[in-house]
Residue frames as a rotation matrix with the C-alpha (Angstrom) as fourth column:
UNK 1
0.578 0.816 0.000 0.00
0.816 -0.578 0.000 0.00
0.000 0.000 -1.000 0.00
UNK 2
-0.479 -0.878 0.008 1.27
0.877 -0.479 -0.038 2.96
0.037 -0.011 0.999 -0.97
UNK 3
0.365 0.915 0.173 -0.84
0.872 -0.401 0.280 5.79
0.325 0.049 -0.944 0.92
UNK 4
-0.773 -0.405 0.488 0.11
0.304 -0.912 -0.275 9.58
0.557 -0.064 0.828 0.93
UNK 5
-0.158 0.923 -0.351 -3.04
0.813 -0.080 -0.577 11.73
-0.561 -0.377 -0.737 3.30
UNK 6
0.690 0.339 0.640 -4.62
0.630 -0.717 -0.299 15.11
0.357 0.609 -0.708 1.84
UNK 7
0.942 -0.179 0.285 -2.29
-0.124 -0.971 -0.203 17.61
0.313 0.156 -0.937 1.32
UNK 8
0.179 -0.983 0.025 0.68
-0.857 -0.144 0.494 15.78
-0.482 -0.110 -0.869 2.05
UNK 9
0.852 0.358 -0.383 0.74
-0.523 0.634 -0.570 13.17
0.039 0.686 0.727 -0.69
UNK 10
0.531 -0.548 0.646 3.46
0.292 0.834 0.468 10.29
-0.795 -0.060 0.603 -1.78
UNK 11
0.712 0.072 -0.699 5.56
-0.508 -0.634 -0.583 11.61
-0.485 0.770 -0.415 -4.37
UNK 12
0.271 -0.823 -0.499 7.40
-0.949 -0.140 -0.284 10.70
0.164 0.550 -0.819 -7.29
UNK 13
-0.313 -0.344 0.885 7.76
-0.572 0.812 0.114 6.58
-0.758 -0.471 -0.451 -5.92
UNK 14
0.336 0.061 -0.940 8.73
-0.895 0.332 -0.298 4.30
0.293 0.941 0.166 -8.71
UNK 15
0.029 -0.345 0.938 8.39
-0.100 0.933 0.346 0.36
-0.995 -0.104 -0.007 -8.80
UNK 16
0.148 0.174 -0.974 10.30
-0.988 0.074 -0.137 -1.01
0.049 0.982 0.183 -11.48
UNK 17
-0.293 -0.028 -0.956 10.36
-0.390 0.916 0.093 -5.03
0.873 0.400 -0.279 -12.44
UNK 18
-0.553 -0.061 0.831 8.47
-0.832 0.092 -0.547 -5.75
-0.044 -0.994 -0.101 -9.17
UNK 19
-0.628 0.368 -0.686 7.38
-0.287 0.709 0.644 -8.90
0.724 0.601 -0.340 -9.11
UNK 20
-0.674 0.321 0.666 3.91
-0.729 -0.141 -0.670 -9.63
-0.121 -0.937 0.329 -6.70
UNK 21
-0.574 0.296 -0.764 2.29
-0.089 0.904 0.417 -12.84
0.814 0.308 -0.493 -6.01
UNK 22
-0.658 0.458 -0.597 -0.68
0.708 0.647 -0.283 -13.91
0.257 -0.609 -0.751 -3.51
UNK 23
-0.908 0.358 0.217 -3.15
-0.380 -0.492 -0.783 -11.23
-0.174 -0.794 0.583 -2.18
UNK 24
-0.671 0.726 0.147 -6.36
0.604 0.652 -0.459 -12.29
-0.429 -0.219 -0.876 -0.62
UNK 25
-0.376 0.745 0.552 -9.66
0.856 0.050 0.515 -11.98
0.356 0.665 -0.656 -1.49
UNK 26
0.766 0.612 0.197 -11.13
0.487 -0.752 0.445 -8.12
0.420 -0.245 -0.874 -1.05
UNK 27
0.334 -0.639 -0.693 -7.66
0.440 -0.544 0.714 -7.13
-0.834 -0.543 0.100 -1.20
UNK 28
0.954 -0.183 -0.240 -5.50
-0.288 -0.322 -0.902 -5.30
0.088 0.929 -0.360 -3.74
UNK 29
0.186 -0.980 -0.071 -1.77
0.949 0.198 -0.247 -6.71
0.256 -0.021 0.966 -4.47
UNK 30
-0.730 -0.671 0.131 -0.66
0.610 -0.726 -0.317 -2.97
0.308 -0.152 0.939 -5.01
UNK 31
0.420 0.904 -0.078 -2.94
0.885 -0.388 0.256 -0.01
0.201 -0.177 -0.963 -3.84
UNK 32
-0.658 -0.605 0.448 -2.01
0.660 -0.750 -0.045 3.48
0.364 0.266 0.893 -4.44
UNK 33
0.485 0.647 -0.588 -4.11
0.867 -0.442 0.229 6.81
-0.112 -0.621 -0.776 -2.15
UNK 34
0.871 -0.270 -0.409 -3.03
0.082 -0.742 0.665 10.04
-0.484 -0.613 -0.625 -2.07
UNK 35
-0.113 -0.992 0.064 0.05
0.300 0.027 0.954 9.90
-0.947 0.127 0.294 -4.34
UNK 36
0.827 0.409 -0.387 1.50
-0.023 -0.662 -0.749 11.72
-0.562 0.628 -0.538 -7.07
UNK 37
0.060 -0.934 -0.352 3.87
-0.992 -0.016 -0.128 11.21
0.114 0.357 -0.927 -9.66
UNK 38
0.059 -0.298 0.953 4.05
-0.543 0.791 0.281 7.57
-0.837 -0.534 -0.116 -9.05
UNK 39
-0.208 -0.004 -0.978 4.79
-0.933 0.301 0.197 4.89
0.294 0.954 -0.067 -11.43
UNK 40
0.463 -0.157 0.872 4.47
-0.316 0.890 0.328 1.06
-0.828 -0.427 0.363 -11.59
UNK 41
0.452 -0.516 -0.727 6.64
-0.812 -0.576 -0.096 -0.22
-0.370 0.634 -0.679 -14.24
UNK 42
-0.063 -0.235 -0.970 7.68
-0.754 0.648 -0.108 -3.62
0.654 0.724 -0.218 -16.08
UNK 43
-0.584 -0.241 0.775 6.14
-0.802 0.318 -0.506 -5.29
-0.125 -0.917 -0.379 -13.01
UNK 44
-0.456 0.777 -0.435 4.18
-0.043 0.468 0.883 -8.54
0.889 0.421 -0.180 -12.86
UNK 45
-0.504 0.429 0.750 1.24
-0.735 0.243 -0.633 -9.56
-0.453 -0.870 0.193 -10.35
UNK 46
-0.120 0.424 -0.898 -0.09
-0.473 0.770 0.427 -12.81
0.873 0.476 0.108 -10.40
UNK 47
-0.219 0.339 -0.915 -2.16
0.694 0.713 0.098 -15.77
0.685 -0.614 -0.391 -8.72
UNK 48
-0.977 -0.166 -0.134 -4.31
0.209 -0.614 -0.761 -13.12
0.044 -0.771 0.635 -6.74
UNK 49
-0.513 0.845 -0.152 -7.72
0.858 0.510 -0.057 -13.59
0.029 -0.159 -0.987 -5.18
UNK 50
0.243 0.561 -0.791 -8.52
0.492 -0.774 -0.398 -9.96
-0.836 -0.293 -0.464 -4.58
UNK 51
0.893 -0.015 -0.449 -7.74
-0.148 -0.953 -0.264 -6.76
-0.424 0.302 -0.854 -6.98
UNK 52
0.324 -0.945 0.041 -4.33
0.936 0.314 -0.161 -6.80
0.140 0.091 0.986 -8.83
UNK 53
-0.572 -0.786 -0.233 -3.86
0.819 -0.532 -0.215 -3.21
0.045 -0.313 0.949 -8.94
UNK 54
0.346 0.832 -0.434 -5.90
0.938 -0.322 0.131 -0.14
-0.031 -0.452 -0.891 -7.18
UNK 55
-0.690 -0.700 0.184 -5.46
0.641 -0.709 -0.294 3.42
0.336 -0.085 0.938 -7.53
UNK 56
0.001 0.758 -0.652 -7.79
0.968 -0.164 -0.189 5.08
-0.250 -0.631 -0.734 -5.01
UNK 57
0.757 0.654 0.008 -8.30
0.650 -0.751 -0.112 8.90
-0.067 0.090 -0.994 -4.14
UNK 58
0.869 -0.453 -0.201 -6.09
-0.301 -0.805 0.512 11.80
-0.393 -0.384 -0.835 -4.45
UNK 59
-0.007 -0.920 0.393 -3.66
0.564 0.321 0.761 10.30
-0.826 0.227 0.516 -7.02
UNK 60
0.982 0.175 0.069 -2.31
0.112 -0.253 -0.961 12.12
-0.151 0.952 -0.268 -10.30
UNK 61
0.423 -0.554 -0.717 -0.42
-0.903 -0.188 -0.387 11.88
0.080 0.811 -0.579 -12.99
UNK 62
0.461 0.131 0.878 -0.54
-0.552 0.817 0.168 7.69
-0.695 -0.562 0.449 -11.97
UNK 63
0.327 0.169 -0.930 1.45
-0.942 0.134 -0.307 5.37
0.073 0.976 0.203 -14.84
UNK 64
0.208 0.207 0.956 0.88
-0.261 0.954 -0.150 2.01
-0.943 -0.218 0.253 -15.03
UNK 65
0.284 -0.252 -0.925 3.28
-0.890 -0.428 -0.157 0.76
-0.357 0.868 -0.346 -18.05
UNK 66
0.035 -0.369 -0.929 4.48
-0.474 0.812 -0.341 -2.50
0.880 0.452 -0.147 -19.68
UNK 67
-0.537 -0.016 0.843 3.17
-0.704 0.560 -0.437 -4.83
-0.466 -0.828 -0.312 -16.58
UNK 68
-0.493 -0.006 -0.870 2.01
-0.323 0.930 0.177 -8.33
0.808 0.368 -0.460 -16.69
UNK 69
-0.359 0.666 0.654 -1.17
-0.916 -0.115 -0.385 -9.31
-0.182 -0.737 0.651 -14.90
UNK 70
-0.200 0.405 -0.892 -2.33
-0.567 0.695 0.442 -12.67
0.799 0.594 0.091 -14.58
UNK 71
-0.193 0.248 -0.949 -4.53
0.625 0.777 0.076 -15.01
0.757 -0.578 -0.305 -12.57
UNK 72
-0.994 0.106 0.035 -6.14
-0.099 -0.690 -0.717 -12.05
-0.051 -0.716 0.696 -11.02
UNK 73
-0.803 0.535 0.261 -9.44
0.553 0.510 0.659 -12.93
0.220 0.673 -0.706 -9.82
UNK 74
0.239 0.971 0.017 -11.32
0.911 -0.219 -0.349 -10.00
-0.335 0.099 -0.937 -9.44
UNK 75
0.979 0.195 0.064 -10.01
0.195 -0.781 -0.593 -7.27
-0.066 0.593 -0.803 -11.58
UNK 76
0.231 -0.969 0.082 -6.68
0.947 0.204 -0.248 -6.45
0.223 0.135 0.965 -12.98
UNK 77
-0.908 -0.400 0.127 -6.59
0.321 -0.857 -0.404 -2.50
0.271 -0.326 0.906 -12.80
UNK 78
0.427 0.903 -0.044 -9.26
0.893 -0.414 0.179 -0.47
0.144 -0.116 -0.983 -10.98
UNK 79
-0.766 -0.058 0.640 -9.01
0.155 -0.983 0.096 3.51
0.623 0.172 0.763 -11.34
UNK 80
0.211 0.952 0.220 -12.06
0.670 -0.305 0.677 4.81
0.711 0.004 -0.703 -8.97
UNK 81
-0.645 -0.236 0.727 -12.18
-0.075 -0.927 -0.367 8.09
0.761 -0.291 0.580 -7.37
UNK 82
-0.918 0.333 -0.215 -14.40
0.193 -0.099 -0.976 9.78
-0.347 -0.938 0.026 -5.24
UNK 83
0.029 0.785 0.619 -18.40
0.996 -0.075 0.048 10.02
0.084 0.615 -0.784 -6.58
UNK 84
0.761 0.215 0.612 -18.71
0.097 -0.971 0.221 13.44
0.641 -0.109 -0.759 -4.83
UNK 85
-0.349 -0.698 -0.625 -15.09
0.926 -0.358 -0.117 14.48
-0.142 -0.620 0.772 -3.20
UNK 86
0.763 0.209 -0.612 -15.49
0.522 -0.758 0.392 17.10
-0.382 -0.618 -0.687 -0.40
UNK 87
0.198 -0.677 -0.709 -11.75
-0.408 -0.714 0.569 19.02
-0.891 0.177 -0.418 -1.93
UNK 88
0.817 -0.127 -0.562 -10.38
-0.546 0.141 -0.826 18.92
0.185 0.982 0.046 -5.62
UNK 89
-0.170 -0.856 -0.488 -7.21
-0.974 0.222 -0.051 17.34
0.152 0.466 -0.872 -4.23
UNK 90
-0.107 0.318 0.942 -9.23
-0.514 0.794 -0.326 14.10
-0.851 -0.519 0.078 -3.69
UNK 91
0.875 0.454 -0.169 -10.03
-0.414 0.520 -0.747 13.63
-0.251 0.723 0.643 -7.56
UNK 92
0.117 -0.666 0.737 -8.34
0.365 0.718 0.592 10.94
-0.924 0.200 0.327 -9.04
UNK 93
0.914 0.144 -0.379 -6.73
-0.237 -0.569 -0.788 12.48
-0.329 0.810 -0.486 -12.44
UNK 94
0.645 -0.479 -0.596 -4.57
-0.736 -0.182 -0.651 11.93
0.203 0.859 -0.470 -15.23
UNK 95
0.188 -0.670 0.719 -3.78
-0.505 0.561 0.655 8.33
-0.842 -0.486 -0.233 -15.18
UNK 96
-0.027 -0.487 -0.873 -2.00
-0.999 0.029 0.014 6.56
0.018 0.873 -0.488 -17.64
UNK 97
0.363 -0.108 0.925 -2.45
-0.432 0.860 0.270 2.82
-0.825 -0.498 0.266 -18.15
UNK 98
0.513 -0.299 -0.804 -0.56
-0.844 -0.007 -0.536 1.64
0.154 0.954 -0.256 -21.24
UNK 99
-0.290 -0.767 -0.572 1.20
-0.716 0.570 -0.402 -1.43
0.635 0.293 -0.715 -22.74
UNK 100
-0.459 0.113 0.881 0.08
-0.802 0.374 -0.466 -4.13
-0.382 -0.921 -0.081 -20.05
UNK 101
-0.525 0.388 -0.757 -0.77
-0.225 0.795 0.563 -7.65
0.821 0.466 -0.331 -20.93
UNK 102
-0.515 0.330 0.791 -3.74
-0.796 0.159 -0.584 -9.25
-0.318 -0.931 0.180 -18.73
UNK 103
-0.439 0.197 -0.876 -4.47
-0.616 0.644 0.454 -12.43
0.654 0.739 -0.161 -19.03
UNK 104
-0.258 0.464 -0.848 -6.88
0.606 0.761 0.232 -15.35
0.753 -0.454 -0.477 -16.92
UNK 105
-0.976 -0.128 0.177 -8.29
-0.033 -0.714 -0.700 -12.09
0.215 -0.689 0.692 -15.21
UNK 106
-0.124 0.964 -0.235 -12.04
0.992 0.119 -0.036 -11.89
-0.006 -0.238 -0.971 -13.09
UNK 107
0.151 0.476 -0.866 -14.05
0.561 -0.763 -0.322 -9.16
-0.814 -0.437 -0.382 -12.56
UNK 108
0.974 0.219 -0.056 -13.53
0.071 -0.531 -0.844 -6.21
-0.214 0.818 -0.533 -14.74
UNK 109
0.462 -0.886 0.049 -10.13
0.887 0.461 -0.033 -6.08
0.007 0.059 0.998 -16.30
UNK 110
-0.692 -0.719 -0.057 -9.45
0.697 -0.646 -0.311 -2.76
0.186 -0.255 0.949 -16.64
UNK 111
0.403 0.859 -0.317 -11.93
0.903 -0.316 0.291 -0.32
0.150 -0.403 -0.903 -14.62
UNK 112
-0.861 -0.505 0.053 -11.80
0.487 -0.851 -0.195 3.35
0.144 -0.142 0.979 -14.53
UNK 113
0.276 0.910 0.309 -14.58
0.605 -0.415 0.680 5.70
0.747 -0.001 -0.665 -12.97
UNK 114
0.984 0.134 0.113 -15.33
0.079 -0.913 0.401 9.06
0.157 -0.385 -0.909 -11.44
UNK 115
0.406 -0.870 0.280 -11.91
0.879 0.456 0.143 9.80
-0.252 0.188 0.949 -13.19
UNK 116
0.908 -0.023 -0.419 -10.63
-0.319 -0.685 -0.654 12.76
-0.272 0.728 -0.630 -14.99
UNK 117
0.183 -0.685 -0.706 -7.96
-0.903 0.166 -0.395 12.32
0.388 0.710 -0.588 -18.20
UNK 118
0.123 -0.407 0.905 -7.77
-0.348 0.836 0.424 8.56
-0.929 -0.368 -0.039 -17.81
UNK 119
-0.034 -0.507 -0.861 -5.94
-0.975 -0.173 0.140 7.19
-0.220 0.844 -0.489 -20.75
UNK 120
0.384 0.067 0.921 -6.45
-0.236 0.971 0.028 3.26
-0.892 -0.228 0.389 -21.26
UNK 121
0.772 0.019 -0.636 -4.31
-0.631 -0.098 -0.769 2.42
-0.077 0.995 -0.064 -24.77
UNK 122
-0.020 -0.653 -0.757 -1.97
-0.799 0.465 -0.380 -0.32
0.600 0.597 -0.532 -26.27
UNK 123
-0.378 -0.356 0.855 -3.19
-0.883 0.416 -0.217 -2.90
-0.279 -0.837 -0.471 -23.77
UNK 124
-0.186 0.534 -0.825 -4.02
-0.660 0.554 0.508 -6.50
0.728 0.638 0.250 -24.50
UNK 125
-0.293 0.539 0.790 -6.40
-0.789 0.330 -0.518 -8.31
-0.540 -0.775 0.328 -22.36
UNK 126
-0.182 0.307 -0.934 -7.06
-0.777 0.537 0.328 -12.14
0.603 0.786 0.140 -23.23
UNK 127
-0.191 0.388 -0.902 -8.71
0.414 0.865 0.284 -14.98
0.890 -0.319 -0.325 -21.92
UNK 128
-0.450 0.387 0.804 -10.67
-0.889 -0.278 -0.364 -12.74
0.083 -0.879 0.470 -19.39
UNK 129
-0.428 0.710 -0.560 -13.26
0.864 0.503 -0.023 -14.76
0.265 -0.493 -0.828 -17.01
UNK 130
-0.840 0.312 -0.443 -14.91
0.226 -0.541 -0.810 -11.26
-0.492 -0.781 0.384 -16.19
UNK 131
0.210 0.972 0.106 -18.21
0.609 -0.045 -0.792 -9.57
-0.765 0.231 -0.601 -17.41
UNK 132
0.992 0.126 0.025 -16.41
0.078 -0.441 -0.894 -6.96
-0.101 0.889 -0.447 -19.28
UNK 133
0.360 -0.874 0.326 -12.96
0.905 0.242 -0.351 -6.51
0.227 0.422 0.878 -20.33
UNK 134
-0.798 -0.525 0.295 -12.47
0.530 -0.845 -0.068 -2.56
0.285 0.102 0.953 -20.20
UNK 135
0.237 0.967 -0.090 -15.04
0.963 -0.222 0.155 -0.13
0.130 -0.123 -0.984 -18.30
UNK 136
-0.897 -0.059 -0.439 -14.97
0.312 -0.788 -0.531 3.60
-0.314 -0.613 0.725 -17.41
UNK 137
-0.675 -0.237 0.699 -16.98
0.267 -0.961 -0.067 6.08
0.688 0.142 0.712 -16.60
UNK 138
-0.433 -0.237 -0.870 -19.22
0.697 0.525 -0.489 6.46
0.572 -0.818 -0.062 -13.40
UNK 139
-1.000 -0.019 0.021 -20.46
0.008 -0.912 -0.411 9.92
0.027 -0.411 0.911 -13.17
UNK 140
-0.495 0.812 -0.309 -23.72
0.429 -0.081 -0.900 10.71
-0.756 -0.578 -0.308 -12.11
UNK 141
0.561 0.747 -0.358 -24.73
0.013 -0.440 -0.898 12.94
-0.828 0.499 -0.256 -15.26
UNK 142
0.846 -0.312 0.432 -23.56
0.533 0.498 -0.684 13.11
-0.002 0.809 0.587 -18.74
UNK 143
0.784 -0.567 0.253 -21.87
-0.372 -0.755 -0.540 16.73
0.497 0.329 -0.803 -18.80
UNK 144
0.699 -0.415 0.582 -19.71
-0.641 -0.003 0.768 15.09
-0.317 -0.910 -0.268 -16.00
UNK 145
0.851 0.026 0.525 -19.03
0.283 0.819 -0.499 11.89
-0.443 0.573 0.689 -18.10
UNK 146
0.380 -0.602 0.702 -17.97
0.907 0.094 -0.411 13.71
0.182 0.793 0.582 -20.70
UNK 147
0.849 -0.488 0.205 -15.84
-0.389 -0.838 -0.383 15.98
0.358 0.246 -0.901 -19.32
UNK 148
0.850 -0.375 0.369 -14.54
0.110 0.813 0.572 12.97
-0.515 -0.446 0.732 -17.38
UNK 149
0.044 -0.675 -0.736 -11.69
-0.913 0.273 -0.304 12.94
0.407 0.685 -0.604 -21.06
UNK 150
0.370 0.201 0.907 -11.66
-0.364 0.930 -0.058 9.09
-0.855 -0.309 0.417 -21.05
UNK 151
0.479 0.095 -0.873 -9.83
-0.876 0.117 -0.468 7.80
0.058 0.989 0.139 -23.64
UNK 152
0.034 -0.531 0.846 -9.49
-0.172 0.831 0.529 4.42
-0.984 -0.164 -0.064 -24.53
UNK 153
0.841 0.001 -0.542 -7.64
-0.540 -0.079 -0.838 3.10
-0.044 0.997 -0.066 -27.53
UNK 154
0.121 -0.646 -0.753 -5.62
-0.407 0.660 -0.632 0.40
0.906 0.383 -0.183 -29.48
UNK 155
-0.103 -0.065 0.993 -6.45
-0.723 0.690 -0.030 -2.13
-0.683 -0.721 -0.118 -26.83
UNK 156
-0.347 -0.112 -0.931 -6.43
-0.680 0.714 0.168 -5.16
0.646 0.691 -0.324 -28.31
UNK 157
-0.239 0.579 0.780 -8.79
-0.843 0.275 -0.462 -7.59
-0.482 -0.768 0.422 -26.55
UNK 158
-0.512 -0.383 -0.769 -8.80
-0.729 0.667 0.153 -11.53
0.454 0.639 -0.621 -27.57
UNK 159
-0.402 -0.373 -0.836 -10.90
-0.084 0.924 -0.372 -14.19
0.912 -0.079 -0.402 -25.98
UNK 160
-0.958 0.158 0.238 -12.51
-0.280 -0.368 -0.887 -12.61
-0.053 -0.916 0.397 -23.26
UNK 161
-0.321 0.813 0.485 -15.16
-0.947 -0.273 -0.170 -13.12
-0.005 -0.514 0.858 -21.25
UNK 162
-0.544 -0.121 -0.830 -15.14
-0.363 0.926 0.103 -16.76
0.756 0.358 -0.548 -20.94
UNK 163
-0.840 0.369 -0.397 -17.04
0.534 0.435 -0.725 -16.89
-0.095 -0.821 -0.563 -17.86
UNK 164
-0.229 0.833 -0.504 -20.01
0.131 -0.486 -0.864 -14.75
-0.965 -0.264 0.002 -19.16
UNK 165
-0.357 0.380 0.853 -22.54
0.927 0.253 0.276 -14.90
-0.111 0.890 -0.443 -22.45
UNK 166
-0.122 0.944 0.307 -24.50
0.979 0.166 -0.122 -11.78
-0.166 0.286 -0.944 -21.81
UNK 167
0.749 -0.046 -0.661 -22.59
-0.109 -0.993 -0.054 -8.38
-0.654 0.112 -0.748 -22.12
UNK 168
0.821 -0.317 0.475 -20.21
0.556 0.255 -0.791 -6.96
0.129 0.914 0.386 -24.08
């Protein structure tokens, strides 16, 4: 867990080639609060009952680059802010997830919501077991939505959903 509080955040803390194995169930392997500047970086997580990776409130400018996720069984990345944060340095903004392979993953594989500038591109997600593969947005009304800036692109997505028939 890597947790910074309001107004004195985590800065600047980079994991490269970390390799993380086991967290239980209604946990997250990595979990990120309150931090800025942070990276994760050519890391894998794997063979994990809860979350592989979490980036809670009060993070920005978050990248999440050329990792390896697998055998995560209830979501590989979650993004989720606050619905209705009480100060602006609570929103979760301008995260980067990119390059990341995710493979035998539950739940949603890559989740963003009540975000701003989340970026979700070059990632390939196969042989999910979740309901959807890629989700964001979360706001309460549209203008919110779509000022949310969500962009996802060039994901490449193979095979998925193998444990569900009935969404897309």
């Amino acid at each position: 867990t890597v947790k910074g509080n309001l107004g004195q955040p985590v800065r600047n803390l980079r994991f490269y080639g970390l390799t993380f194995e086991g967290a239980t169930a209604k946990n997250a392997a990595i979990s990120y609060e309150f931090a800025h500047a942070c990276e994760f970086v050519d890391g894998e997580i794997r063979s994990c009952s809860g979350t592989g990776l979490y980036i809670h409130k009060g993070c920005y400018q978050t990248r999440i680059l050329n990792n390896k996720l697998e055998t995560i069984d209830n979501g590989g990345i979650y993004v989720i802010g606050p619905t209705q944060p009480g100060d602006g340095r609570e929103i979760t903004r301008e995260t980067l997830i990119s390059r990341n392979k995710l493979s035998d993953c539950g739940g949603i594989n890559i989740l963003a919501n009540y975000t701003l500038m989340t970026t979700i591109s070059h990632n390939y997600l196969t042989k999910t077991r979740g309901r959807y593969g890629i989700d964001v947005g979360g706001w309460s009304n549209l203008e919110e939505a779509i000022d949310g800036g969500y962009l996802v692109e060039y994901n490449h997505l193979d095979d998925v959903q193998m444990d569900a028939d009935d969404s897309g």
